[in-house]
N, C-alpha and C positions, 0 to 999 in steps of 0.2 A: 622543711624548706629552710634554705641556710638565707641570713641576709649578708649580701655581698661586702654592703657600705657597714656593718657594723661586726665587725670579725670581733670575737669575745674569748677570753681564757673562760672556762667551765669548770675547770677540777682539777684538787689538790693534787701532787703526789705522796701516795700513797707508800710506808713504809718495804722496805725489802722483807724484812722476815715476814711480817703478816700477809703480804702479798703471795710468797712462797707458799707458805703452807695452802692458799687457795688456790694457787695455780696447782698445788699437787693432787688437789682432788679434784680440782675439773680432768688433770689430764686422766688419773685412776678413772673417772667419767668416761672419757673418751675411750681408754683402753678395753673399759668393759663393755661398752654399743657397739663401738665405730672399730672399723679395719683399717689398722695403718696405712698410709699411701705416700713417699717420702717424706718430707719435713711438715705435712699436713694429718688430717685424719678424717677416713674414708669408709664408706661402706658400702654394699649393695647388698640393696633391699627390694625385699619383692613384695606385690601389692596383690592384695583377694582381688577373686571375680566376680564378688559378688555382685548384688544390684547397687549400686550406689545410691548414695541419699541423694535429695534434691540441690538443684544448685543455690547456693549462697547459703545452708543450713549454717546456723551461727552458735551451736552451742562450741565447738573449739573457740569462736571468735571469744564467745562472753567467759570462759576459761582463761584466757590471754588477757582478757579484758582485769579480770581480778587478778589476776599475776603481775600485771601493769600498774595495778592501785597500789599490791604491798611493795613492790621494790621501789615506785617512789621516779625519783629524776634519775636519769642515765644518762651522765656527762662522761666522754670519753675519758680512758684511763682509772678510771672508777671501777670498783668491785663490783658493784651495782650493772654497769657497762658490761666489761670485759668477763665476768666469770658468772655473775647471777644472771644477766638478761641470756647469757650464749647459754648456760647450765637448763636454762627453762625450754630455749630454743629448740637444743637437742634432745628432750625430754617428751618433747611432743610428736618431731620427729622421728621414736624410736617406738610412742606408741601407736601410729602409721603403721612402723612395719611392723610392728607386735599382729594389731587388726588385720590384717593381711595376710596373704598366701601367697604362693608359688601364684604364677599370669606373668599374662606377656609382654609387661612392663616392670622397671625395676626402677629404684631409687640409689643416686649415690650420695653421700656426705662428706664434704673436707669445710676445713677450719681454714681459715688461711691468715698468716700474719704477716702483711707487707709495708714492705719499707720504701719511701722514693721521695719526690720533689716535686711540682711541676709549679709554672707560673700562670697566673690570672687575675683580672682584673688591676693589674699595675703592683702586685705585690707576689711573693712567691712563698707559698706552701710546703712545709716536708713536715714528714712522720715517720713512725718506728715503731712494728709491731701493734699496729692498729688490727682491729678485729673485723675478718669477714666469714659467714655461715653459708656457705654456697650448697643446694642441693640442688642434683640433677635428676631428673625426670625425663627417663627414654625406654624407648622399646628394647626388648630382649635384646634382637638382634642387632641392637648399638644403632645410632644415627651420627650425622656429618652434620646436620643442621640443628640449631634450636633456638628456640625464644628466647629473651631474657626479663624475668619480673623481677622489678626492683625497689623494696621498700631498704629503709634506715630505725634501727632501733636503739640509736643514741637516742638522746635530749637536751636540750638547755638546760641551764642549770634552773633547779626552785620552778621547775616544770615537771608536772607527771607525763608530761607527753601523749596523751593519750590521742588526740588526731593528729599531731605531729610527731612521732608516725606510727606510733602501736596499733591503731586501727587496721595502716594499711598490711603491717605484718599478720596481724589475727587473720586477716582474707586472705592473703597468701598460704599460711597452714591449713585453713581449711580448703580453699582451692586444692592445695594439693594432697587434703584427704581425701575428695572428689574425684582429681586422675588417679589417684593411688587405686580406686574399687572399679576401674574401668576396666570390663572384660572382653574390649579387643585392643589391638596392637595400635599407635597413634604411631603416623606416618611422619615424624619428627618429636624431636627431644624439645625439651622446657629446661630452663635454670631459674630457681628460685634464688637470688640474691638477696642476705638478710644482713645489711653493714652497717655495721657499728661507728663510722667516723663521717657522719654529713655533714653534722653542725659544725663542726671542723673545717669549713670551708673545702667540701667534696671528699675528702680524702681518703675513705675505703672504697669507694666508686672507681677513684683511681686507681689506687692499690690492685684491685682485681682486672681493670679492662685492660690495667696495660702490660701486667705480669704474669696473672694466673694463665694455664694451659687450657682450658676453660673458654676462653674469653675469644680463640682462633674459632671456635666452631660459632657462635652468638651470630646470628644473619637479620634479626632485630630485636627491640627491647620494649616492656610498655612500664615505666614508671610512676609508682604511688607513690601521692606527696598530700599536704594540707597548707593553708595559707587562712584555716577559720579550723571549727570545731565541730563536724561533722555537715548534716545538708547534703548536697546533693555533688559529687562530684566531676567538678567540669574538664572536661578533655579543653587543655590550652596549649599546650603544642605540637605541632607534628612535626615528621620531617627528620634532617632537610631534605627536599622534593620527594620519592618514594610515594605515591598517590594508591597505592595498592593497602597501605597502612589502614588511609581514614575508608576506603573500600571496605575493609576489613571488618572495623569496628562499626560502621556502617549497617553490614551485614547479620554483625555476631550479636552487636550491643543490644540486650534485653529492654534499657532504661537509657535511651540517647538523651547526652546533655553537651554537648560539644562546639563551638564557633569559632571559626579562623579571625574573627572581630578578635575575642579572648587571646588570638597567637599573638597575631601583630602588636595588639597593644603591651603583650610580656614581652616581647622581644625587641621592642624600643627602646626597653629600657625605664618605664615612667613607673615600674613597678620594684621598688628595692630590695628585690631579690633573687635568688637562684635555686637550681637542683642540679640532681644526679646526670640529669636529659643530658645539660650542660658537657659532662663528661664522656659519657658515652659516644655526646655526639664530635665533638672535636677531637678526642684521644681515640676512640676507637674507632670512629667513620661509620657509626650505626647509626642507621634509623630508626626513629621510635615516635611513641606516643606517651603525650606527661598530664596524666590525671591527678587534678586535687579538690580537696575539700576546699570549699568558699566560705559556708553560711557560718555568723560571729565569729570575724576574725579581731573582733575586741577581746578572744581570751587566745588568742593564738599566743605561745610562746607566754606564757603564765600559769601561774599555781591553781586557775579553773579549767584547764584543759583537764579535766576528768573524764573517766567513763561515761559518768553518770550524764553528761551532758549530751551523749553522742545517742542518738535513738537505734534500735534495730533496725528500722527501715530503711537507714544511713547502711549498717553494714550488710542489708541483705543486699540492696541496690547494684554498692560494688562488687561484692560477691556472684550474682548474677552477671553481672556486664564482663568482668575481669575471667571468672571461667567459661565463659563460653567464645570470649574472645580470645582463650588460649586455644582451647579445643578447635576454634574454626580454624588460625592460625597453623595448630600441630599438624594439619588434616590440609594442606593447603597446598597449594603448586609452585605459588609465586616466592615461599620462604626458601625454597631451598635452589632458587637463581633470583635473586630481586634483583639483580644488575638492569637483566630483560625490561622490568618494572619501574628501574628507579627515577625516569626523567618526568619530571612536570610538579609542577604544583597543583593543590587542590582547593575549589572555594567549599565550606561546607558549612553547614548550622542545622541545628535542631528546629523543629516547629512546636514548641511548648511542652518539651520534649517527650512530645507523642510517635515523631518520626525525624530522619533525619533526611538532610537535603544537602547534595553536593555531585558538582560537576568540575573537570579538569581547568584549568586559568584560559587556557585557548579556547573551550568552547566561552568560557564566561565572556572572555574577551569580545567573541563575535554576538553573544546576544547585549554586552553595556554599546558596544558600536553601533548596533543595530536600534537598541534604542533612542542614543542620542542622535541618529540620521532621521527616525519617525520623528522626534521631536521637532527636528530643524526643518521636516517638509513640514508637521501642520502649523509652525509658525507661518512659514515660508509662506503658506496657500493663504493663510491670515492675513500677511501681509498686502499679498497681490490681490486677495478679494476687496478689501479697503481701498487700495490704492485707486483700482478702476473706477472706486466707486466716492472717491474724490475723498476719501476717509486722512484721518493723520496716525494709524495704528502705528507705526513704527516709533514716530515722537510718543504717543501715549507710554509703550512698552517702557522706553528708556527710563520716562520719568518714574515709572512706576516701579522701576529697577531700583530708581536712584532712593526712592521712599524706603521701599523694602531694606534695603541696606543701611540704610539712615536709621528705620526705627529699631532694627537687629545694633547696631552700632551704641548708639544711646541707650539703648536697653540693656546693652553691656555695660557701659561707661557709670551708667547710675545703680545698677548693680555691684559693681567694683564700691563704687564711693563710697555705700552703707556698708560694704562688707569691711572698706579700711577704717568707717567711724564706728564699728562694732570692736574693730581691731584695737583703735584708739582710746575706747571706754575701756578696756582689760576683759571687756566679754567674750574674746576668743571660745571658736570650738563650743557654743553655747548648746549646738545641735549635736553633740557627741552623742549624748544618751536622748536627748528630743528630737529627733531625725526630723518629723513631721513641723517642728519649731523651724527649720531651717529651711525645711519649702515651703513656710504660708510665707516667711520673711521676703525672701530674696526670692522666690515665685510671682507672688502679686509685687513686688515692683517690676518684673519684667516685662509680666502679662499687661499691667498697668502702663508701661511706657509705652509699648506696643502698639497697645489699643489706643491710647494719646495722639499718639505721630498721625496716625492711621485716620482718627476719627476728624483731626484739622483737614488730612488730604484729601477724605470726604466729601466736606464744607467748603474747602476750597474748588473742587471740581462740580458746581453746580450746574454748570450748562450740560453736562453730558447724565447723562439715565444709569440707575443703579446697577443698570444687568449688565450695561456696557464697562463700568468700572471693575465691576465683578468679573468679567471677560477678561478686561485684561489685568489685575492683579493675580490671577490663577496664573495666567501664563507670564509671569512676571518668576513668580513663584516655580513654575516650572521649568524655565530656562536657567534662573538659577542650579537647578537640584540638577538639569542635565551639564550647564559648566562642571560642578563638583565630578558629575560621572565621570565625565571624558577626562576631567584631571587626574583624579584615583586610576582609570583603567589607562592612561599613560604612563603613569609611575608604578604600574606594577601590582599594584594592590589586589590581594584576594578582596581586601573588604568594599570593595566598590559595587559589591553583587546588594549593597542597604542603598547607596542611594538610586542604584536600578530600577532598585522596587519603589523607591520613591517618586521616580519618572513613570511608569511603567503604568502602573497600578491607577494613579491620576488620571493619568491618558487616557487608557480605556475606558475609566469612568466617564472623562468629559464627553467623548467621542458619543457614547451610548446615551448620553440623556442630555444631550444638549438641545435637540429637539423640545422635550420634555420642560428644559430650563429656559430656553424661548419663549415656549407659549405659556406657563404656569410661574417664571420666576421663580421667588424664593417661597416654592410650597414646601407645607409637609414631607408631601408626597419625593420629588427632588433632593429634600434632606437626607430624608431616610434611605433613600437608593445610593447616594451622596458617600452616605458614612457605612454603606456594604462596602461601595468598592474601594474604600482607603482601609476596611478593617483588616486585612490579610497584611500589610506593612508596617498600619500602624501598631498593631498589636503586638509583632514582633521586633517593634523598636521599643516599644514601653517595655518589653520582656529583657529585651537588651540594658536600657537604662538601669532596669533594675539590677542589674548582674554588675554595672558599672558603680553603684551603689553600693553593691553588699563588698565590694571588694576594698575602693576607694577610700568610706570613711573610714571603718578602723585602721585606714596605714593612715593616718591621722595623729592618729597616737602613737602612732611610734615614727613619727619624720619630724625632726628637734629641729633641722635646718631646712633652707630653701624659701620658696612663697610661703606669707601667711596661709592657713587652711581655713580663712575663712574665705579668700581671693580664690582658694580653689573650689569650695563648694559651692561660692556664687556663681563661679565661669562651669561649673558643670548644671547648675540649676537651671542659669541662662541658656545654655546651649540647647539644654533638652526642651525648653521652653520654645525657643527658636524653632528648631526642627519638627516639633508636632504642633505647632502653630500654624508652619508656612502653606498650610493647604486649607488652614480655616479662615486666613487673612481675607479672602475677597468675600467672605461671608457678613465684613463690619460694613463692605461698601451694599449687600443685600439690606442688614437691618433699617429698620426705622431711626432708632436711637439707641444708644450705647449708654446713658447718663449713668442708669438703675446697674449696670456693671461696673463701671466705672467706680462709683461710690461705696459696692460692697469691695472690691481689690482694696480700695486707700483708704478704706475702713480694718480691712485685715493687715493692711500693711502698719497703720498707724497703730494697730493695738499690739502688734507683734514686736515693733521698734520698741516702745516705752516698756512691756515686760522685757526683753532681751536688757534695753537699759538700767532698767531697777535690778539686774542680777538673778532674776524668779529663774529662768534655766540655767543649775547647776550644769556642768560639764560630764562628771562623773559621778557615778552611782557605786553604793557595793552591797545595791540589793543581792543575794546568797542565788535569786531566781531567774535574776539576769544583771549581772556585773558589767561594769562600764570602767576599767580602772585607771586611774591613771598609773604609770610608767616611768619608773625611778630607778638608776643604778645608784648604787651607793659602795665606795669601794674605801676599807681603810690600808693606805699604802703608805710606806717607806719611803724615803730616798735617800740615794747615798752618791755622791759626787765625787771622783776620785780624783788626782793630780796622773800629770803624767808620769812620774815613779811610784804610783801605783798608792800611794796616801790618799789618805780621805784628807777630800778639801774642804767638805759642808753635806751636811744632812737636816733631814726633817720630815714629819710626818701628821697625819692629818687625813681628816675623812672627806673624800670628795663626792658630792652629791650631783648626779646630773640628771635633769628632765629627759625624758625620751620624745617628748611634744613641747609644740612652739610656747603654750603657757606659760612655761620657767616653773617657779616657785611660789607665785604669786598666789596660790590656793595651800600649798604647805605652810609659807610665812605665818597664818595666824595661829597655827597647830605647836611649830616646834620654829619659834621668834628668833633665834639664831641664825636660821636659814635665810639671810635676806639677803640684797642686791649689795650691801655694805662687804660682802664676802665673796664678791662673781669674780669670775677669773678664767683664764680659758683654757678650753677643754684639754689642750693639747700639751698643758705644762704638766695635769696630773693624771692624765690618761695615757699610761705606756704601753698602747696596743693601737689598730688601725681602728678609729669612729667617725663616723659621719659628727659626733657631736660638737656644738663649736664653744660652748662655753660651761663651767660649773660653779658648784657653788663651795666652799673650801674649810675645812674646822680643825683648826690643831689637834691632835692626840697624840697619846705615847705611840712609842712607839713598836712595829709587829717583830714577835721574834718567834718565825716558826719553827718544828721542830725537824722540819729535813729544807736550813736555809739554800738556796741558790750557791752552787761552787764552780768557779770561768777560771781556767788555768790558759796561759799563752804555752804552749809547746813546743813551740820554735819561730825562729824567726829568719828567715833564710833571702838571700840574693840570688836571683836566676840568670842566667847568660842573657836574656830579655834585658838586664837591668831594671827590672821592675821587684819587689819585695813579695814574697810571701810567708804569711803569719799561717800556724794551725791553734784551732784553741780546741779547747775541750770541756764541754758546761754538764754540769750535773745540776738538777732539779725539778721540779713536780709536772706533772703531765702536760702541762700545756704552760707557752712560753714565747714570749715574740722576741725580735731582734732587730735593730737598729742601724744600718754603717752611714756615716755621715765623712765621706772625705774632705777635709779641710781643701781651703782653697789654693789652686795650682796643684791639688790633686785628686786622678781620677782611679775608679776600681775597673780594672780588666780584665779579672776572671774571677770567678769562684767554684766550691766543691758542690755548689746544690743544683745536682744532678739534671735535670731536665729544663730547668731553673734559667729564666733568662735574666740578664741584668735590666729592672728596669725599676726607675725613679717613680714615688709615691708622689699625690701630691704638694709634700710637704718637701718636694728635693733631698728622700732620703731613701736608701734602698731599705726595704721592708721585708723581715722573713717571720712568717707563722709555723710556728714550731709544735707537735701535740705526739704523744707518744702514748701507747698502753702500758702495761704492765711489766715486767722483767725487762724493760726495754735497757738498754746500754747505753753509757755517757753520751751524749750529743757533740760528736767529733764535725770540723767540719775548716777550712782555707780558705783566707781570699789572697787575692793578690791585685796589688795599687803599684801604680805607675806615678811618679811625683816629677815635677822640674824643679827649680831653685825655692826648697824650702826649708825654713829655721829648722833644726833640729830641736831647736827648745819648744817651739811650739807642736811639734807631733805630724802625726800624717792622717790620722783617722780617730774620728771617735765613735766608741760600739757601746748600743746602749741594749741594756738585755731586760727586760723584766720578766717575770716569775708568778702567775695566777692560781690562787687557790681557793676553792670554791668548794670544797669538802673536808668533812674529819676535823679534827682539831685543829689544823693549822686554815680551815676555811672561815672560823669563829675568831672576834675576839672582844673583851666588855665592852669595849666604848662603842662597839658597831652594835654590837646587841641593844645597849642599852637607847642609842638612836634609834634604831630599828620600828623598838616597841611607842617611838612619840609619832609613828607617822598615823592619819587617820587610818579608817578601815577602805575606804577609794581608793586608797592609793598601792601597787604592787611593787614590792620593792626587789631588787634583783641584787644581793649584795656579796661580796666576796673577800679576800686580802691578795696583795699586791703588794711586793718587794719591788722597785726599779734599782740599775745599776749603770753609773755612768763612767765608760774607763776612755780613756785616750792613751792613743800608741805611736 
């Protein structure tokens, strides 16, 4: 999984001669398995008839899995990347078809190394002989249609990768040793997709949907990703519309774990990141489905993503769900016209993911309408039966409206306030590794306020009888959750089918033992029947929270900027507090007395403030059995400032340290005393690439001098009949590389060479290009052309700022980073690389 807001150079460039002689024996590799097929390499293989082993058999996985350990990080343009991961890839491949026979399915093999541009997210992407391992899997007699499964076998750097995303590759090879021993014909093709360039902000994903020949036949895709370290992997998006998809997996899936809750909230945006889905779905107009790993994603994108941490149950799960959801798919009527298929949305969720559940938005639509109409007559009859009967029920409701929101409101408000005097003591993030520390905390004050507001409105309503309070704060309670419905299923919302159930479910409860709660009050007996019929929602809202949990805090640690996270783990603690409250509320106006609760809440609340205060919950851990780390770049960079005839104006150099979490330094400071606020600075003067991060921390040193520096030649400079200027340049340097164009003022850029490429402004008002290439790749050629009105010629037209990222080999290293390196504690992960920037003006 790429993250969007934090685009990162990964890997050095890598010498010509050494490169060569690697690329000569992969392709000697290729010549002797694969069958040439023009500028790629191809083969057709055929698969035994034997009996096939069972599905999700993991010994190729846990082969893959040790082939995953020795090779270490795989950052694009890396030998590791481009020749060791593709050399293992094909190698497994070859012993498929070795295992096999002549049947009535065959396998083909091309390599594919593409070139292109395209723009997203307000910045724009090109690459150059990036690596894609595409295997097709079809019947004898050839197919027009086929799947597409899609993992990435890059990595970040000082990452083994192993759930991001080696995992998902191992399943896919052995998947497709499972079609390969299938002894009848499958009624459609499959494409195994295995790309080397995600972390790369998508770009072999690209490379393939929008080039390869391949990519015409693809009628839909299901993509493997991770956003944790194995666990269980949850289906988060589908689409777009295509409701035959979640049908599908519905159908096929062995081990459901899926909820349109999970789309909506990745597709808002609240989550900072991306995948492949992305691509697929905007460039090539496929539908698809985007599975990832969830559970610990505090080692997500870190040097404990290992093997070791992922259990077998983890890969048998997907392995079962992923092939049988190919097979139903291969076998299937709707893949080879989904057009037929393609209109609607779908609501769906798992039930503890013992089974799944899901119907089209239109019928949703008619049974959320349908309950908020039940809703609005049994008020309705409440009302009219009171009113004849000289009753004030409709004043009661209102007020009881106005409490309910009052103690929801303040129960917020004072929540917030200990989360910003938690923030203001420097105890940030105190529940990173104490999860359970940060729901007694900011739990019992919610519960605690709640119960407060509640127990004075009580006190205050003495002339009226308990049962009658309790009457109407349910239905206080339940007019609320029906407003929420009817707002969700007017805006569209698959997810409106939660608070349905939260109407729904009440309802028939009250309906059925209101009798019962008449004549016996607040018995046992009414309890118990009570909390049967709210268990069916509630339980799969507690299932929900927790899914909102496992996801939420570890992006914790890696979001530097925005709200404090301790203002967001209180607004999500409150919330859930809130919600699985709202139908136990009229149960405070049933009790006798509340004191003896009361007193344990602001006895846990008071003892959990003063440990939180005194410092007792550490943030981070680096127990070996369950790491909590904290999240450090550390980059030692260059800079070089040029004049406009092309002299250096000023240079300097230094190690810039930057938190990946809101804490700063404040827990490194007593480690390595250097590091303090006397040194802050912001992120943006020595971070020459695109970062969400807004400030660092800064340390002279010599400075880097690698051995294949950064070379930006201008190649001409030419005037167009347009009267606008255009420049070509031509940059040589290591794999991965960003770019800069800043037009001075009164002038603007109106075209450029990167291809799919649109013009468009970063946040920073600068046009932004992320540059990453593999192996042999050729100088990085590339035009813009600026339009100017009356401006000095002494002062220039543009300034292009280039830097240069190296994160392997020798020129990835250098002392003074090392020797920092080794003062950080053992919590803390540190992500470090070198960086040349170059500032020229033209």
């Amino acid at each position: 999984m790429m993250h969007v807001r934090r685009i990162r150079a990964q890997q050095s460039h890598q010498q010509h001669e050494d490169s060569h002689d690697e690329e000569a024996a992969l392709n000697a590799l290729r010549s002797r398995k694969h069958k040439p097929e023009s500028s790629s390499s191809s083969a057709a293989v055929a698969p035994d008839t034997s009996t096939p082993p069972g599905p999700g058999t993991i010994y190729t996985v846990q082969e893959a899995f040790g082939a995953n350990h020795r090779i270490g990080p795989r950052t694009v343009g890396s030998p590791e990347n481009e020749i060791t991961t593709v050399n293992y890839l094909l190698d497994q491949i070859e012993q498929i078809r070795t295992e096999s026979k002549t049947g009535p399915n065959f396998i083909t093999v091309d390599v594919q190394r593409p070139t292109g541009c395209f723009s997203i997210e307000g910045f724009t992407s090109c690459y150059d002989q990036v690596t894609n391992v595409a295997v097709k899997f079809e019947p004898q007699t050839g197919s027009q249609h086929f799947m597409l499964a899609n993992c990435h076998f890059d990595s970040v750097a000082d990452s083994p990768g192993a759930s991001d995303d080696a995992i998902s590759c191992s399943v896919m090879l052995e998947v497709l040793h499972s079609l390969a021993n299938l002894s009848k014909p499958l009624k459609h093709g499959v494409i195994f997709l295995f790309n080397g360039a995600e972390e790369t902000i998508l770009q072999a994903s690209h490379g393939f949907i929008t080039q390869h020949s391949w990519a015409k036949q693809v009628r839909a895709f299901v993509n493997l990703e991770a956003t944790g370290v194995g666990g269980k992997e949850l289906v988060f998006q589908t689409g777009p519309e295509n409701p035959w998809l979640v049908q599908a997996y519905i159908r096929a899936a062995v081990h459901p774990f899926a909820s349109v809750v999970g789309q909506e909230i990745f597709q808002s945006g609240l989550i900072p990141s991306d995948t492949d889905f992305r691509i697929f779905r905007d460039f090539g107009n496929i539908p698809g489905i985007d599975l990832a790993f969830i559970e610990n994603g505090f080692l997500y994108h870190t040097k404990y993503d290992t093997p070791d941490r992922i259990h077998n149950d983890s890969i048998q799960r997907a392995g079962d769900n992923i092939l049988s959801l190919l097979k139903h798919l291969m076998m299937s009527d709707e893949l080879a016209d989904s057009s037929e298929y393609r209109h609607g949305n779908m609501v769906f969720f798992d039930i503890l993911g013992l089974m799944m559940v899901a119907y089209t938005i239109q019928f949703g639509t008619v049974i959320n309408y349908m309950a908020v109409i039940a809703t609005v007559m049994y008020l309705r009859k409440k009302c009219l039966l009171t009113n004849r009967m000289g009753g004030r029920y409709m004043c009661d409701l209102w007020c009881a409206l106005c409490v309910l929101i009052l103690s929801w409101f303040f129960s917020l408000l004072a929540v917030l306030v200990v989360a910003l005097l938690v923030t203001l003591m420097g105890r940030s993030m105190f529940w990173y590794t104490h999860f359970y520390a940060g729901v007694c905390l900011y739990g019992s004050a919610a519960v605690g306020i709640i119960l407060k507001i509640h127990t004075w409105a009580k006190n205050h309503y003495r002339s009226a009888s308990r049962v009658d309070l309790a009457e109407i704060f349910f239905d206080a309670s339940l007019l609320l959750w029906c407003f929420v419905l009817f707002l969700l299923t007017y805006s569209g919302w698959c997810s409106a089918y939660v608070p349905m159930m939260m109407v729904v479910f009440p309802l028939i409860s009250k309906l059925l033992l209101t009798k019962l709660f008449r004549a016996r009050g607040a018995s046992l007996q009414y309890s118990v029947l009570y909390l049967m019929g709210l268990a069916v929602p509630y339980i799969h809202f507690v299932f929900l929270i927790w899914v909102v949990f496992e996801v939420f805090t570890p992006i914790q640690g890696r979001s530097a900027n925005g709200i404090p996270p301790d203002f967001i783990m209180a607004s999500i603690v409150t919330l859930a507090t809130i919600i699985l409250s709202s139908f136990f509320i009229h149960l405070i106006y049933l009790s006798r007395s509340t004191k003896w609760i009361l007193a344990v809440l602001w006895s846990v609340f008071t003892l959990m403030f003063v440990l939180v205060s005194f410092g007792v919950f550490f943030p981070y851990s680096g127990n070996p059995s369950s790491p909590r780390p904290k999240r450090v770049f550390v980059q030692h960079i260059t800079r070089r400032f040029h004049m406009l005839n092309g002299s250096l104006q000023s240079s300097d150099s230094g190690l810039c340290i930057s938190s990946q979490d809101y804490t700063g330094m404040q827990h490194i400071t007593p480690h390595i005393t250097q590091i303090n606020n006397s040194i802050r600075t912001h992120c943006q003067d020595h971070h020459p690439y695109y970062s969400s991060l807004s400030e660092s921390w800064y340390l002279p040193a010599p400075e880097v001098s690698p051995k294949a520096p950064l070379e930006i030649q201008l190649l001409s400079r030419l005037e167009t009949k347009w009267k606008t200027i255009q420049m070509s340049f031509e940059v040589k340097g290591p794999s991965q590389m960003s770019l800069y164009l800043l037009p001075h003022a009164g002038v603007s850029l109106s075209n450029w060479s990167f291809g799919e490429g649109t013009l468009q402004l970063n946040l920073s008002r600068e046009y932004f290009i992320f540059y990453s290439h593999g192996l042999n790749a050729r100088a990085w050629t590339f035009w813009i052309e600026i339009q100017s009105s009356d401006v000095s010629p002494d002062k220039g037209l543009i300034s292009l700022a280039i830097s240069a990222h190296y994160l392997s080999g020798s020129d990835g290293h250098s002392e003074p980073l090392e020797s920092l390196l080794k003062r950080f504690p053992a919590w803390a992960f540190t992500s470090s690389w070198i960086t040349t920037y170059h500032l020229y003006r033209y």
